[in-house]
N, CA, C and O atoms as a DFTB+ gen file, in Angstrom:
508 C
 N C O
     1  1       0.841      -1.169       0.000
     2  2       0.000       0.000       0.000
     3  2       0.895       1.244       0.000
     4  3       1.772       1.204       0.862
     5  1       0.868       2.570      -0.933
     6  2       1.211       3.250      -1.044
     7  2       0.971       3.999      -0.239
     8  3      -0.225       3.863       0.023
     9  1       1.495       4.921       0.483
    10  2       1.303       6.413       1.489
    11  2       1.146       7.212       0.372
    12  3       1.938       7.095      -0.563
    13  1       0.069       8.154       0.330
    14  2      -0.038       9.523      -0.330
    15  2      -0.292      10.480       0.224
    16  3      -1.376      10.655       0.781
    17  1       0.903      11.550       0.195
    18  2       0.604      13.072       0.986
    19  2       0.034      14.205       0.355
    20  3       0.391      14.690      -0.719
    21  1      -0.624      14.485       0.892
    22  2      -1.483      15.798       0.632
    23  2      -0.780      16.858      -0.418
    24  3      -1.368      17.465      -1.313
    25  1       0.406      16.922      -0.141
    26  2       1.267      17.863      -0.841
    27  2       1.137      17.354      -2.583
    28  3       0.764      17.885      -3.629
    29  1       1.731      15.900      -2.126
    30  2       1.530      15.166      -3.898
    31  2       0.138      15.199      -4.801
    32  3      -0.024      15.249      -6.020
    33  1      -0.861      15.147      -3.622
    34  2      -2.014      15.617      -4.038
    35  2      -2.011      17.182      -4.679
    36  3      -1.553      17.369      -5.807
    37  1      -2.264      17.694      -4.304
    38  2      -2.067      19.529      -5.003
    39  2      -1.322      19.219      -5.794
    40  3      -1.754      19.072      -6.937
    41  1      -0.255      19.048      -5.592
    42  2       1.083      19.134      -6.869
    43  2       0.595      18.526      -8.052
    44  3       0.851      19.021      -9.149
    45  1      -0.350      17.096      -7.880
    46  2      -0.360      16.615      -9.276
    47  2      -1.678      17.378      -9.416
    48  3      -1.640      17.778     -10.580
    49  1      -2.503      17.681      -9.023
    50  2      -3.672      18.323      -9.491
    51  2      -3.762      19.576     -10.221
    52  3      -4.550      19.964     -11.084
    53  1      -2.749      20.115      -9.653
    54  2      -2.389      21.737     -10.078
    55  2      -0.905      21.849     -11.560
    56  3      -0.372      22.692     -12.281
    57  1      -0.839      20.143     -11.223
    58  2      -0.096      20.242     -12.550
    59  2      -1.177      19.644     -13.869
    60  3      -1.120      19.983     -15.051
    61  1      -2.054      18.757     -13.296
    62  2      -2.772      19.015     -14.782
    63  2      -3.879      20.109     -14.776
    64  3      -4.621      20.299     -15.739
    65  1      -3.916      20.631     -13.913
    66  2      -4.897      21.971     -14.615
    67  2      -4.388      23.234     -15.517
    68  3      -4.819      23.882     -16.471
    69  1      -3.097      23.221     -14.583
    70  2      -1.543      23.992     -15.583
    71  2      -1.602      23.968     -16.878
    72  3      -1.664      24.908     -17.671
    73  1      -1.575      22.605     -17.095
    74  2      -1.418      21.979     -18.512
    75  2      -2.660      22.424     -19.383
    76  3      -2.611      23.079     -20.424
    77  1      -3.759      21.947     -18.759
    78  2      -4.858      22.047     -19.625
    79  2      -5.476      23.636     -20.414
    80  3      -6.049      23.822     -21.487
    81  1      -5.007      24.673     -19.218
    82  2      -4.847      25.792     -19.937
    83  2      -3.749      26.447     -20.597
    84  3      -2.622      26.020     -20.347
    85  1      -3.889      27.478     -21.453
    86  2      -3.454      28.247     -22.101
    87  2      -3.076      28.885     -21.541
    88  3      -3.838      29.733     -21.078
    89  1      -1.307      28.942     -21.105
    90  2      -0.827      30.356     -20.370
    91  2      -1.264      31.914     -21.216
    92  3      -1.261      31.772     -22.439
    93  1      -1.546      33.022     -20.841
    94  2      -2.153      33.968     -20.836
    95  2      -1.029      34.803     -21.680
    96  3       0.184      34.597     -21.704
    97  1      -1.624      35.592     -22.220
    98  2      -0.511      36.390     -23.272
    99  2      -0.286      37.641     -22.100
   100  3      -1.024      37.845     -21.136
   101  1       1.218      38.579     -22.552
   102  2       1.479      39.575     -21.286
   103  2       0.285      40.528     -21.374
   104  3      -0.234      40.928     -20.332
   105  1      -0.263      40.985     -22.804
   106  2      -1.108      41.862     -22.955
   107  2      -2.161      41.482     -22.135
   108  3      -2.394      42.389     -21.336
   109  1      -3.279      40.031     -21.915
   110  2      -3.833      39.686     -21.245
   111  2      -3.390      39.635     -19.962
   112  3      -4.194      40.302     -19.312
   113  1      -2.487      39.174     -19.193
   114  2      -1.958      38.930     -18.112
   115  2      -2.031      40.225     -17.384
   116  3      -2.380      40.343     -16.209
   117  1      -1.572      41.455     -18.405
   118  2      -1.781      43.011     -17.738
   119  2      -3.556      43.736     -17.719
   120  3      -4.039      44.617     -17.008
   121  1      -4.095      42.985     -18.714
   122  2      -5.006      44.143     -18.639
   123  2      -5.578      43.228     -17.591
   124  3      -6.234      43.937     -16.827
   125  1      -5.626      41.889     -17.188
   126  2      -6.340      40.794     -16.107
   127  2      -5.997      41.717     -15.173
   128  3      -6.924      42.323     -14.635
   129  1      -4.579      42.033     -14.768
   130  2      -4.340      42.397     -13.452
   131  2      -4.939      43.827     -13.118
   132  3      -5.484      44.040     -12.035
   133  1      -4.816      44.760     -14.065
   134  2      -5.146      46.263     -14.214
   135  2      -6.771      46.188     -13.369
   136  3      -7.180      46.741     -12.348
   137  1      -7.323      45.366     -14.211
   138  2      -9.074      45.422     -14.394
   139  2      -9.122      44.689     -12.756
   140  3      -9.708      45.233     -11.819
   141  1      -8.480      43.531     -12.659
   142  2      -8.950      43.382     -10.982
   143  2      -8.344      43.934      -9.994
   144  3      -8.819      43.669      -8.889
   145  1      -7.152      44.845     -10.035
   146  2      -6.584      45.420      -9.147
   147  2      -7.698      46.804      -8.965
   148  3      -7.944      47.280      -7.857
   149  1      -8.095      47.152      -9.814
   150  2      -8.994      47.799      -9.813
   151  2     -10.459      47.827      -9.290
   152  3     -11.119      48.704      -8.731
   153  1     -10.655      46.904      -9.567
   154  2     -11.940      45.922      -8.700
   155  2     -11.859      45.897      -7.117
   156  3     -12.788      46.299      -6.416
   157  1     -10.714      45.412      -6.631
   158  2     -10.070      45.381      -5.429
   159  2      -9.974      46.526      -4.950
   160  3     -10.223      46.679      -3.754
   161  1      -9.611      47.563      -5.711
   162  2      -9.351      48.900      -4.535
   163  2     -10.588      49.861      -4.284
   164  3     -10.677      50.761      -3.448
   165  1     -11.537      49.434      -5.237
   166  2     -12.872      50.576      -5.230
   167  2     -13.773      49.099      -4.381
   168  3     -14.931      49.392      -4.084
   169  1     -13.390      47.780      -4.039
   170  2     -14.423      47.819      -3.081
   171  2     -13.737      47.905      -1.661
   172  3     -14.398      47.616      -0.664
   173  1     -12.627      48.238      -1.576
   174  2     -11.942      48.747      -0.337
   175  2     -12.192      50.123      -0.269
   176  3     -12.371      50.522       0.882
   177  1     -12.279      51.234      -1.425
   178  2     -12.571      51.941      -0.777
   179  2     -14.296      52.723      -0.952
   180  3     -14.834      53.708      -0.447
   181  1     -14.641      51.870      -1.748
   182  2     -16.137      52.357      -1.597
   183  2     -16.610      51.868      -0.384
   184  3     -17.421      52.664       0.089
   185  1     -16.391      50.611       0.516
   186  2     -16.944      50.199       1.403
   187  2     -16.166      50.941       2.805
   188  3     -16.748      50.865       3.887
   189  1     -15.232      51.437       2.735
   190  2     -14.480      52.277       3.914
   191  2     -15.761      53.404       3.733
   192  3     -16.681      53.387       4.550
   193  1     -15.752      54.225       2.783
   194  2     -16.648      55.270       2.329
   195  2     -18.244      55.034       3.448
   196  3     -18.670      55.843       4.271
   197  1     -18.766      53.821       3.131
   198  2     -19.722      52.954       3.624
   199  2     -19.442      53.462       4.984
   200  3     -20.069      54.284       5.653
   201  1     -18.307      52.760       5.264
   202  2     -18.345      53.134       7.234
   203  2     -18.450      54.319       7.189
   204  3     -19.559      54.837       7.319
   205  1     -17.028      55.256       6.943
   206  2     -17.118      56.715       7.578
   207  2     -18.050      57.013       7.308
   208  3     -18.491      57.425       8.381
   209  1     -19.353      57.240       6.080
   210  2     -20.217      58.115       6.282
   211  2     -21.404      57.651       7.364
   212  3     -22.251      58.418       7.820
   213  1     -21.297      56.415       7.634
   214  2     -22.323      56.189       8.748
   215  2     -22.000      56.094       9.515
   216  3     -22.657      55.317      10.208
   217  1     -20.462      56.851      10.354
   218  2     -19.999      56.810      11.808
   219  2     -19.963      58.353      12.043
   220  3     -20.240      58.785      13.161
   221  1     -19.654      59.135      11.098
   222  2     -19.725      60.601      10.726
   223  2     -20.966      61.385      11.147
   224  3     -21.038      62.217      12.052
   225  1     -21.836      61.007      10.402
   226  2     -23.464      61.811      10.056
   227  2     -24.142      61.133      10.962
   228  3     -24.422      59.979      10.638
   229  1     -24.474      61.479      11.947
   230  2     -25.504      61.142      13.167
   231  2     -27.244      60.516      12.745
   232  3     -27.923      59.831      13.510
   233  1     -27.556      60.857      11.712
   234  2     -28.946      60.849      11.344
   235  2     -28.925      59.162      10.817
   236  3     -29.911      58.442      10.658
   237  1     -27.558      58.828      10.621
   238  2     -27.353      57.449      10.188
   239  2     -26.827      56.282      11.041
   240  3     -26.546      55.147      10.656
   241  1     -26.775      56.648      11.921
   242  2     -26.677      55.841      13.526
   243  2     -27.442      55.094      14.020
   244  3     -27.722      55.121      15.219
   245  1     -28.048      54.079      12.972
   246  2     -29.252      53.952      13.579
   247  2     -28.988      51.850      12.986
   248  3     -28.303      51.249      12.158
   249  1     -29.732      51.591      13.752
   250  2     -29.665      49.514      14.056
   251  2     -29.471      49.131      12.523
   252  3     -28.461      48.530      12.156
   253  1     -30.231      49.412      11.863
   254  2     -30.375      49.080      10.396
   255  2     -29.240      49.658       9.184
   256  3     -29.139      49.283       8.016
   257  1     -28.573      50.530       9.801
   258  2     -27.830      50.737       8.979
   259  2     -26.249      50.350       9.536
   260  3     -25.286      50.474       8.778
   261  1     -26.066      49.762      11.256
   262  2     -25.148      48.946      11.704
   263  2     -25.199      47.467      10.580
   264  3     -24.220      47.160       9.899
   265  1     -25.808      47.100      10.572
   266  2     -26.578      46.002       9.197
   267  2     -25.517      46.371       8.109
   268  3     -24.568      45.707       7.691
   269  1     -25.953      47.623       7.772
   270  2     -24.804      47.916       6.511
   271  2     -23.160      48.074       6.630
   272  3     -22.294      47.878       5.777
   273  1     -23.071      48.442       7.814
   274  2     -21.660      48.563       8.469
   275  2     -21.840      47.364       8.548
   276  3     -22.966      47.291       8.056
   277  1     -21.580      46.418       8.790
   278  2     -21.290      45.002       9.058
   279  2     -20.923      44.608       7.602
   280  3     -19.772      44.477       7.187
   281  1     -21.813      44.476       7.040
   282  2     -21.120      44.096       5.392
   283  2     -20.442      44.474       4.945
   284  3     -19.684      43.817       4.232
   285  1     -20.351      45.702       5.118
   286  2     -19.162      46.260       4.882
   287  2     -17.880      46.180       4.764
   288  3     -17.159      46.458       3.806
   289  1     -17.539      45.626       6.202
   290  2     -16.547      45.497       7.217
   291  2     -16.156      43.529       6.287
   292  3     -15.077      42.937       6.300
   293  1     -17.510      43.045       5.619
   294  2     -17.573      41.381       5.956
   295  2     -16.437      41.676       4.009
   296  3     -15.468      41.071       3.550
   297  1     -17.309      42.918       3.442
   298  2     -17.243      43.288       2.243
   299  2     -15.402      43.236       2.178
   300  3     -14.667      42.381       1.684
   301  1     -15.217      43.961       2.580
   302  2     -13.662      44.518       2.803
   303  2     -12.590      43.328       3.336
   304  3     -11.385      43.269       3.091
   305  1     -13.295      42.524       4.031
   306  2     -12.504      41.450       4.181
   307  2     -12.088      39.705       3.186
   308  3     -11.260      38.794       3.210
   309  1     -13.134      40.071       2.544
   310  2     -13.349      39.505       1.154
   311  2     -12.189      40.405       0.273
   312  3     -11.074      40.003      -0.060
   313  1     -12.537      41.179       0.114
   314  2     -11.499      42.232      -0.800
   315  2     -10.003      42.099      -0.412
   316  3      -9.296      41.803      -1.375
   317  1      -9.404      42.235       0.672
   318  2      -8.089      42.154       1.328
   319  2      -7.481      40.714       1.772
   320  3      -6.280      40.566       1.996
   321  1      -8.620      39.472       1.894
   322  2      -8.010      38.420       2.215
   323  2      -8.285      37.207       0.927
   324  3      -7.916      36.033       0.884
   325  1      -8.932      37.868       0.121
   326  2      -9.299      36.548      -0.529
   327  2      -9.236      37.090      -1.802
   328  3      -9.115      36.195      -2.640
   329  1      -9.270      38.156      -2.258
   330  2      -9.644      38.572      -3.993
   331  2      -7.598      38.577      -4.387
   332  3      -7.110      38.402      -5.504
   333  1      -6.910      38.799      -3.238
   334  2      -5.576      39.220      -4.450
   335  2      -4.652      37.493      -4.404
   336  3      -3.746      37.055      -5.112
   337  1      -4.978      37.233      -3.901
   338  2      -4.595      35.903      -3.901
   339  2      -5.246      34.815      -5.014
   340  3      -4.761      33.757      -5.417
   341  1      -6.690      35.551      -5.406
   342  2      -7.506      34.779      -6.056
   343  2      -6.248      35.427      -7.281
   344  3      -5.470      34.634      -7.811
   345  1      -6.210      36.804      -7.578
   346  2      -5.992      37.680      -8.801
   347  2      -4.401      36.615      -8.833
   348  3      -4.281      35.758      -9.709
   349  1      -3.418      36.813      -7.889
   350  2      -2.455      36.181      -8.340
   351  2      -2.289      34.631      -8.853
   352  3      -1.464      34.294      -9.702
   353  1      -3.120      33.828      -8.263
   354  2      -3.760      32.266      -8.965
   355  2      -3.935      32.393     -10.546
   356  3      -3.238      31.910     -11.438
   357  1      -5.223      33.290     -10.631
   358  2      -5.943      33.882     -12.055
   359  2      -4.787      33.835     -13.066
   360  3      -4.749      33.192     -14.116
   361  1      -3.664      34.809     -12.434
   362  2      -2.118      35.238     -13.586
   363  2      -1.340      34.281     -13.644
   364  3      -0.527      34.165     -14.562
   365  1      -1.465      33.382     -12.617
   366  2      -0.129      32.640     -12.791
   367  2      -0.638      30.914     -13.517
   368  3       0.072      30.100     -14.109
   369  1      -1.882      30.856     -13.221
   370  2      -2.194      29.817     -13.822
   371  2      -1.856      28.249     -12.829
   372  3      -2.180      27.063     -12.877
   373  1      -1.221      28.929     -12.181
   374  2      -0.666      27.926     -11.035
   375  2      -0.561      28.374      -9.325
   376  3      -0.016      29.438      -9.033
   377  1      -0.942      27.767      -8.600
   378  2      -0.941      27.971      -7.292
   379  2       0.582      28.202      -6.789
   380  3       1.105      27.098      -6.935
   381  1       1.612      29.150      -6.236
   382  2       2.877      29.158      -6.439
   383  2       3.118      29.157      -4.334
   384  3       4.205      28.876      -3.829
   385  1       2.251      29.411      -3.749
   386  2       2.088      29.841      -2.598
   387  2       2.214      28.307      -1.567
   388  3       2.327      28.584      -0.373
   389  1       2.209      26.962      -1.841
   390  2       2.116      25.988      -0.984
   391  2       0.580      25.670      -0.358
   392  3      -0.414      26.389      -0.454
   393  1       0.683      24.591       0.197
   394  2      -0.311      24.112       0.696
   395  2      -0.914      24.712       1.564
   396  3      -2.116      24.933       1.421
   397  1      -0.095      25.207       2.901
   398  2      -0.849      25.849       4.060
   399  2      -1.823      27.376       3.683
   400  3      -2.901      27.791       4.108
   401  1      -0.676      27.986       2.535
   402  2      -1.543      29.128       2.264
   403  2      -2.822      29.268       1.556
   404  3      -3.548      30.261       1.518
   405  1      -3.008      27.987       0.934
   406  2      -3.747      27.013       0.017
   407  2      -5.014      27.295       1.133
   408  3      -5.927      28.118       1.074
   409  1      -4.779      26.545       1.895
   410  2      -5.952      25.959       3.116
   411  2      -6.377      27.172       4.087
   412  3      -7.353      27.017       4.822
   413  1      -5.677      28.337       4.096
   414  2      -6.071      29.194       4.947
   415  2      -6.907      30.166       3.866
   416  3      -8.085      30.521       3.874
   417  1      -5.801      30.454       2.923
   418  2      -7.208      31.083       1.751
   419  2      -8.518      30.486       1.630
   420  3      -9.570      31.120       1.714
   421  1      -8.385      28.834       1.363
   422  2      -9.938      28.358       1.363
   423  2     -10.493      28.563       2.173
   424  3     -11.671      28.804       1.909
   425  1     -10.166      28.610       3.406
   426  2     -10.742      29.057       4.459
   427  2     -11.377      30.300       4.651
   428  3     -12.411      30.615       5.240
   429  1     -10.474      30.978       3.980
   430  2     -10.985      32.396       4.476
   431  2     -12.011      32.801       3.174
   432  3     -12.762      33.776       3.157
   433  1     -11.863      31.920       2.227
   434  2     -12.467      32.301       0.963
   435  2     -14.036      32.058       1.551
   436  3     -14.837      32.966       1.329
   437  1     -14.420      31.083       2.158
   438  2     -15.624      29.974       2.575
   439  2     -16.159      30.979       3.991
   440  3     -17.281      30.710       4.418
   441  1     -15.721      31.609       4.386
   442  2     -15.721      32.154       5.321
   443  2     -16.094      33.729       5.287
   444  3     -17.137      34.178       5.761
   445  1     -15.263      34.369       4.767
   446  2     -15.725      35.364       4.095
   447  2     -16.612      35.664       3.325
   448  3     -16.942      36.839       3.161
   449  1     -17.202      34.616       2.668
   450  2     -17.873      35.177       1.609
   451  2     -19.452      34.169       1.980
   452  3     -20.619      34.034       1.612
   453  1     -18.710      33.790       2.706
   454  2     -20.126      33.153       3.893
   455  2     -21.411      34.135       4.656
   456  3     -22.637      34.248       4.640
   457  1     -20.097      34.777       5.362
   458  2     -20.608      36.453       6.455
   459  2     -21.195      37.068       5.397
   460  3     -22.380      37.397       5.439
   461  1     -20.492      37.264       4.438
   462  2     -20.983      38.481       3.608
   463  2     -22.517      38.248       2.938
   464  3     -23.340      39.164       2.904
   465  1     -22.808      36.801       2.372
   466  2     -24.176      36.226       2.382
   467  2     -25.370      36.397       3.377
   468  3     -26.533      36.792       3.299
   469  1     -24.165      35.695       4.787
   470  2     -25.459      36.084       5.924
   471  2     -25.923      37.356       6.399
   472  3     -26.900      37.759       7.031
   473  1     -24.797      37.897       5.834
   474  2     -25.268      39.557       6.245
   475  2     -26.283      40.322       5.219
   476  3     -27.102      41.116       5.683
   477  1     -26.211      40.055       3.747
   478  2     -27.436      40.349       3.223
   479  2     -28.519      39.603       3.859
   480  3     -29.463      40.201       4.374
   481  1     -28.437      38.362       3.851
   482  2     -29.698      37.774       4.556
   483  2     -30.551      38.522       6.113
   484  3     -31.752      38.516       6.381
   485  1     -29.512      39.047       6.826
   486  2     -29.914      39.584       7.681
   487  2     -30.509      40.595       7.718
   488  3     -31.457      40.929       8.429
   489  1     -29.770      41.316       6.663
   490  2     -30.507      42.718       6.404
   491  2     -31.743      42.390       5.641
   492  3     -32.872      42.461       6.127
   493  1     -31.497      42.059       4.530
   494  2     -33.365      41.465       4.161
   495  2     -34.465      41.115       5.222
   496  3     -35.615      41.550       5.270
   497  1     -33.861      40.252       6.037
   498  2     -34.961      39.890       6.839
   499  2     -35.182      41.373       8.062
   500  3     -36.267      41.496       8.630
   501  1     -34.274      42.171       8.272
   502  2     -34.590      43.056       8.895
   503  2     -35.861      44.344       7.964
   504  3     -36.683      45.167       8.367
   505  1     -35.456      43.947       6.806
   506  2     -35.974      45.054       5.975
   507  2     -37.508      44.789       6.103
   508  3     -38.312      45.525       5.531
């Protein structure tokens, strides 16, 4: 009986998905990165925007719009822990980062973007 480690697992998996695509031309590879780096920083800072103006303006202090601060906050953490890691995967065509960082991204990918679900849900049902 063979032992198989987890590591050999990824490695061969991520070598035939490698394969099966088409590495990306530089022109593509740049405008990929341009267009989601871009993506990335307007929902970091449209959703900062989100907080300060409802910690700022008093008339917006109110339970239901903590609701929106929360997503916000769930928004932004999606954006900073899980989108540039996704963007560098996207370019490289290959996972270059190892296993552990592998498993904490999924994690945080499943997680993040979990909150950010339940938090519309919450707010709907508050609405």
């Amino acid at each position: 009986m063979e032992i198989i480690l987890e590591e050999d697992i990824v490695e061969s998996i991520d070598n035939v998905t490698a394969d099966d695509e088409p590495p990306m031309s530089t022109l593509e590879s740049a405008a990929t990165a341009i267009i989601l780096a871009f993506i990335i920083l307007s929902t970091i800072i449209g959703n900062v925007l989100v907080i300060l103006s409802v910690f700022t303006y008093r008339p917006l202090q109110n339970v239901q719009n903590m609701f929106i601060v929360s997503l916000a906050v769930a928004d932004i953490t999606v954006a900073v822990l899980v989108m540039p890691l996704n963007v560098a995967y996207t370019l490289m065509s290959k996972w270059q980062f190892g296993l552990q960082v592998c498993k904490i991204w999924l994690t945080c990918d499943v997680l993040c973007c979990t909150a950010s679900i339940l938090h519309l849900s919450a707010i709907a049902l508050d609405r």
